[in-house]
C-alpha positions in Angstrom: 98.0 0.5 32.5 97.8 3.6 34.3 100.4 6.2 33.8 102.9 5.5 37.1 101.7 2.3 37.9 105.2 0.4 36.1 106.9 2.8 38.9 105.0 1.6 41.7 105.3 -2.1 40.4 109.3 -1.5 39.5 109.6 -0.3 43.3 108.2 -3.3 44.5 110.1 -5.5 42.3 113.6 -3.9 43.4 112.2 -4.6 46.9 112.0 -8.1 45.8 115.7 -7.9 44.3 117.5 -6.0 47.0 115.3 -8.3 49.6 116.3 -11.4 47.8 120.5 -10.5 47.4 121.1 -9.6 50.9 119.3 -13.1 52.0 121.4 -15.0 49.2 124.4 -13.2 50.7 124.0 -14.3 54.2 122.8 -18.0 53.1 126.6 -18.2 51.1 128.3 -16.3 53.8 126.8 -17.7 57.2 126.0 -21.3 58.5 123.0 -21.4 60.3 122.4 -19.8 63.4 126.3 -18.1 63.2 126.4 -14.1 64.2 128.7 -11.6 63.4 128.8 -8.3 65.8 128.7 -5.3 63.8 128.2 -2.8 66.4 127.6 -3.1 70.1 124.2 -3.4 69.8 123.6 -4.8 66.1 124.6 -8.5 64.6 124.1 -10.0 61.8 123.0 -13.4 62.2 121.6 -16.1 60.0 117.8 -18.1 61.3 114.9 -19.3 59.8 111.8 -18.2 61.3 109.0 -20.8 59.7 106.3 -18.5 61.5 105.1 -15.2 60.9 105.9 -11.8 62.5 107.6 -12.2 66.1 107.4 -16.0 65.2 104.4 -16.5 65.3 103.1 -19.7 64.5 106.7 -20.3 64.3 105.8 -24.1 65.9 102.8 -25.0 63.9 104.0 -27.9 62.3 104.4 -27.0 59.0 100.8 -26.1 57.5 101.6 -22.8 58.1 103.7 -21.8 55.3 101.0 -22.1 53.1 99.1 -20.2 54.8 101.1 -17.3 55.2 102.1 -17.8 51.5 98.2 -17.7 50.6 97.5 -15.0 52.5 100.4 -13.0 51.2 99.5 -13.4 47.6 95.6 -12.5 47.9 96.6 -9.4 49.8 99.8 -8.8 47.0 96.6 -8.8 44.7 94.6 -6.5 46.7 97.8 -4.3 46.8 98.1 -4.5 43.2 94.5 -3.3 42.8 95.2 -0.7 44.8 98.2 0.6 43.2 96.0 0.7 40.1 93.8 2.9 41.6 96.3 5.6 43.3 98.7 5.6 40.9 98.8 9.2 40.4 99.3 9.9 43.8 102.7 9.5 45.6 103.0 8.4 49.3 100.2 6.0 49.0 101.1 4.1 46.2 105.0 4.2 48.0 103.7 2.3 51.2 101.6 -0.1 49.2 104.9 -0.5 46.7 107.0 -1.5 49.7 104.5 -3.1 51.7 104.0 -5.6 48.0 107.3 -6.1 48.0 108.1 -6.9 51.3 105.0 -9.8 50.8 106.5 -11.0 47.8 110.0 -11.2 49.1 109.0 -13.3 52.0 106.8 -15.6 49.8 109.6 -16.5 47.6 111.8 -17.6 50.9 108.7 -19.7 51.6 108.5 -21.2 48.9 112.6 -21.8 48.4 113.1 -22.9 52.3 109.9 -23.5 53.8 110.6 -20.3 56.0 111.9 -17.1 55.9 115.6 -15.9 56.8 116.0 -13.6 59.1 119.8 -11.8 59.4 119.2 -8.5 61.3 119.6 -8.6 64.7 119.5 -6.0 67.1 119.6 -6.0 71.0 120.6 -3.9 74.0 121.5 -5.0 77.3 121.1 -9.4 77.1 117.3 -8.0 75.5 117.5 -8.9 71.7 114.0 -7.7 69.4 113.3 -10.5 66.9 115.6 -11.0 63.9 114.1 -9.8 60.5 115.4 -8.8 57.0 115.1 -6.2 54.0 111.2 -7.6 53.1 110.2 -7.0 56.8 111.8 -3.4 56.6 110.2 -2.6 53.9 106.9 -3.6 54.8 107.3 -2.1 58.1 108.4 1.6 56.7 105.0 0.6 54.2 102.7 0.5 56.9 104.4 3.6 58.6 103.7 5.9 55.5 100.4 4.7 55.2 99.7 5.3 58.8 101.4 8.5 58.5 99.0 9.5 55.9 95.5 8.3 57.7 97.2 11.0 60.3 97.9 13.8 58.2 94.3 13.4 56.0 92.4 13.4 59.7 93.8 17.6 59.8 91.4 17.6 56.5 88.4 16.3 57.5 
Protein backbone atom coordinates (compact mmCIF):
# COMPACT_ATOMS: atom_id res chain seq x y z
CA UNK A 1 0.00 0.00 0.00
CA UNK A 2 0.93 3.47 -0.46
CA UNK A 3 1.97 5.54 2.32
CA UNK A 4 -1.66 7.53 3.24
CA UNK A 5 -3.78 5.34 1.43
CA UNK A 6 -5.05 3.40 5.13
CA UNK A 7 -6.06 7.34 5.84
CA UNK A 8 -8.03 7.81 2.95
CA UNK A 9 -9.69 4.26 3.27
CA UNK A 10 -10.16 4.85 7.28
CA UNK A 11 -12.03 8.19 6.29
CA UNK A 12 -14.27 6.41 4.14
CA UNK A 13 -14.89 3.71 6.51
CA UNK A 14 -15.87 6.18 9.40
CA UNK A 15 -18.16 7.66 6.65
CA UNK A 16 -19.57 4.30 6.50
CA UNK A 17 -19.82 4.06 10.49
CA UNK A 18 -21.14 7.53 11.35
CA UNK A 19 -23.49 7.10 8.08
CA UNK A 20 -24.69 3.73 9.32
CA UNK A 21 -25.35 4.87 13.34
CA UNK A 22 -27.36 7.87 12.62
CA UNK A 23 -29.68 5.65 10.19
CA UNK A 24 -29.78 2.76 12.97
CA UNK A 25 -30.74 5.61 15.36
CA UNK A 26 -33.61 6.89 13.45
CA UNK A 27 -34.87 3.26 12.38
CA UNK A 28 -35.02 2.49 16.59
CA UNK A 29 -36.29 5.85 17.35
CA UNK A 30 -38.93 6.68 14.42
CA UNK A 31 -41.80 4.68 12.81
CA UNK A 32 -41.93 5.13 9.29
CA UNK A 33 -42.77 8.27 7.69
CA UNK A 34 -42.99 10.04 11.53
CA UNK A 35 -41.17 13.79 11.73
CA UNK A 36 -39.87 15.52 14.47
CA UNK A 37 -39.35 19.59 14.04
CA UNK A 38 -36.08 20.51 15.01
CA UNK A 39 -36.05 24.03 13.82
CA UNK A 40 -38.55 26.00 11.83
CA UNK A 41 -37.20 25.05 8.74
CA UNK A 42 -35.41 21.52 9.49
CA UNK A 43 -37.13 17.97 10.61
CA UNK A 44 -36.09 14.96 11.06
CA UNK A 45 -38.10 12.49 9.47
CA UNK A 46 -37.83 8.79 8.81
CA UNK A 47 -38.53 7.45 4.53
CA UNK A 48 -37.21 5.05 2.42
CA UNK A 49 -36.37 6.27 -0.94
CA UNK A 50 -35.97 2.87 -3.17
CA UNK A 51 -34.69 5.22 -6.00
CA UNK A 52 -31.69 7.16 -6.48
CA UNK A 53 -30.87 10.91 -5.96
CA UNK A 54 -34.24 13.14 -5.89
CA UNK A 55 -35.98 9.71 -6.19
CA UNK A 56 -35.28 8.81 -9.01
CA UNK A 57 -36.30 5.67 -10.30
CA UNK A 58 -37.88 5.69 -7.03
CA UNK A 59 -41.02 3.71 -8.88
CA UNK A 60 -39.15 1.22 -11.00
CA UNK A 61 -40.37 -1.73 -9.62
CA UNK A 62 -37.74 -3.13 -7.78
CA UNK A 63 -34.82 -4.01 -10.35
CA UNK A 64 -33.36 -0.96 -9.51
CA UNK A 65 -31.71 -1.57 -6.35
CA UNK A 66 -29.39 -3.71 -8.02
CA UNK A 67 -28.55 -1.48 -10.20
CA UNK A 68 -27.78 1.36 -8.15
CA UNK A 69 -25.98 -1.22 -5.89
CA UNK A 70 -23.79 -2.42 -9.06
CA UNK A 71 -23.10 0.77 -10.10
CA UNK A 72 -22.02 1.93 -6.71
CA UNK A 73 -19.52 -0.84 -6.22
CA UNK A 74 -17.70 -0.61 -9.77
CA UNK A 75 -17.36 3.09 -9.27
CA UNK A 76 -16.29 2.34 -5.18
CA UNK A 77 -13.57 0.34 -7.10
CA UNK A 78 -12.73 3.04 -9.50
CA UNK A 79 -12.60 5.32 -6.37
CA UNK A 80 -10.39 2.98 -4.66
CA UNK A 81 -8.02 2.99 -7.64
CA UNK A 82 -7.95 6.32 -7.55
CA UNK A 83 -7.15 6.82 -3.96
CA UNK A 84 -4.16 4.56 -4.73
CA UNK A 85 -2.90 6.83 -7.16
CA UNK A 86 -3.27 10.40 -5.20
CA UNK A 87 -2.57 9.29 -2.02
CA UNK A 88 -0.01 11.70 -1.33
CA UNK A 89 -1.99 14.47 -2.12
CA UNK A 90 -4.72 15.92 0.19
CA UNK A 91 -8.05 17.45 -1.10
CA UNK A 92 -8.29 14.94 -3.87
CA UNK A 93 -8.02 11.86 -2.18
CA UNK A 94 -10.60 13.80 0.74
CA UNK A 95 -13.51 14.11 -1.93
CA UNK A 96 -12.95 10.66 -3.34
CA UNK A 97 -12.70 9.37 0.60
CA UNK A 98 -16.10 10.81 1.22
CA UNK A 99 -17.60 10.45 -2.07
CA UNK A 100 -16.47 6.18 -1.36
CA UNK A 101 -18.02 6.33 1.66
CA UNK A 102 -21.11 7.95 0.92
CA UNK A 103 -21.41 4.94 -2.06
CA UNK A 104 -20.72 2.37 0.38
CA UNK A 105 -23.07 3.61 3.03
CA UNK A 106 -25.95 3.71 0.71
CA UNK A 107 -25.14 0.23 -0.66
CA UNK A 108 -25.34 -1.39 2.68
CA UNK A 109 -29.04 0.19 3.25
CA UNK A 110 -29.75 -1.46 -0.14
CA UNK A 111 -28.82 -4.34 0.58
CA UNK A 112 -30.35 -4.37 4.40
CA UNK A 113 -33.82 -2.69 3.27
CA UNK A 114 -34.05 -2.80 -0.32
CA UNK A 115 -33.78 1.17 -0.18
CA UNK A 116 -32.13 3.76 1.39
CA UNK A 117 -33.30 5.88 4.61
CA UNK A 118 -33.48 9.14 4.36
CA UNK A 119 -34.00 11.39 7.86
CA UNK A 120 -32.93 14.98 6.95
CA UNK A 121 -35.44 17.02 5.99
CA UNK A 122 -35.32 20.57 5.27
CA UNK A 123 -38.01 23.00 3.81
CA UNK A 124 -39.02 26.64 3.77
CA UNK A 125 -42.30 28.03 3.19
CA UNK A 126 -44.81 24.54 2.36
CA UNK A 127 -41.46 23.94 -0.27
CA UNK A 128 -39.54 20.93 1.26
CA UNK A 129 -35.91 19.72 -0.81
CA UNK A 130 -35.76 15.98 -0.90
CA UNK A 131 -34.91 14.03 2.40
CA UNK A 132 -31.33 12.58 2.49
CA UNK A 133 -28.83 11.32 5.14
CA UNK A 134 -25.05 11.39 6.38
CA UNK A 135 -23.88 9.11 2.94
CA UNK A 136 -25.65 11.71 0.72
CA UNK A 137 -23.79 14.59 2.63
CA UNK A 138 -20.84 13.16 2.33
CA UNK A 139 -20.86 12.46 -1.16
CA UNK A 140 -22.28 15.73 -1.93
CA UNK A 141 -19.32 17.84 0.16
CA UNK A 142 -17.06 14.89 -2.08
CA UNK A 143 -18.06 16.15 -5.28
CA UNK A 144 -17.88 19.83 -4.01
CA UNK A 145 -14.07 19.54 -3.23
CA UNK A 146 -13.31 17.87 -6.22
CA UNK A 147 -15.17 20.51 -8.18
CA UNK A 148 -13.57 22.97 -6.19
CA UNK A 149 -10.23 21.75 -7.23
CA UNK A 150 -10.90 21.32 -11.21
CA UNK A 151 -11.60 25.26 -10.37
CA UNK A 152 -8.59 26.20 -8.60
CA UNK A 153 -6.12 23.91 -11.13
CA UNK A 154 -7.82 25.93 -14.22
CA UNK A 155 -5.74 29.38 -12.53
CA UNK A 156 -2.65 26.94 -13.40
CA UNK A 157 -3.06 26.07 -16.70
Amino acid sequence: MKPGLPLWLGLAGTVVVLDQATKAWIVAAFRLHDALAVTPFFDLVFVFNPGAAFSFLRDAGGWQKWLFVALALVISAWLVGLLRRHARERLQPTALALILGGALGNVVDRLRYDAVVDFLDFHWAGAHFPAFNVADSAITVGVALMLWQQFMNKEGS
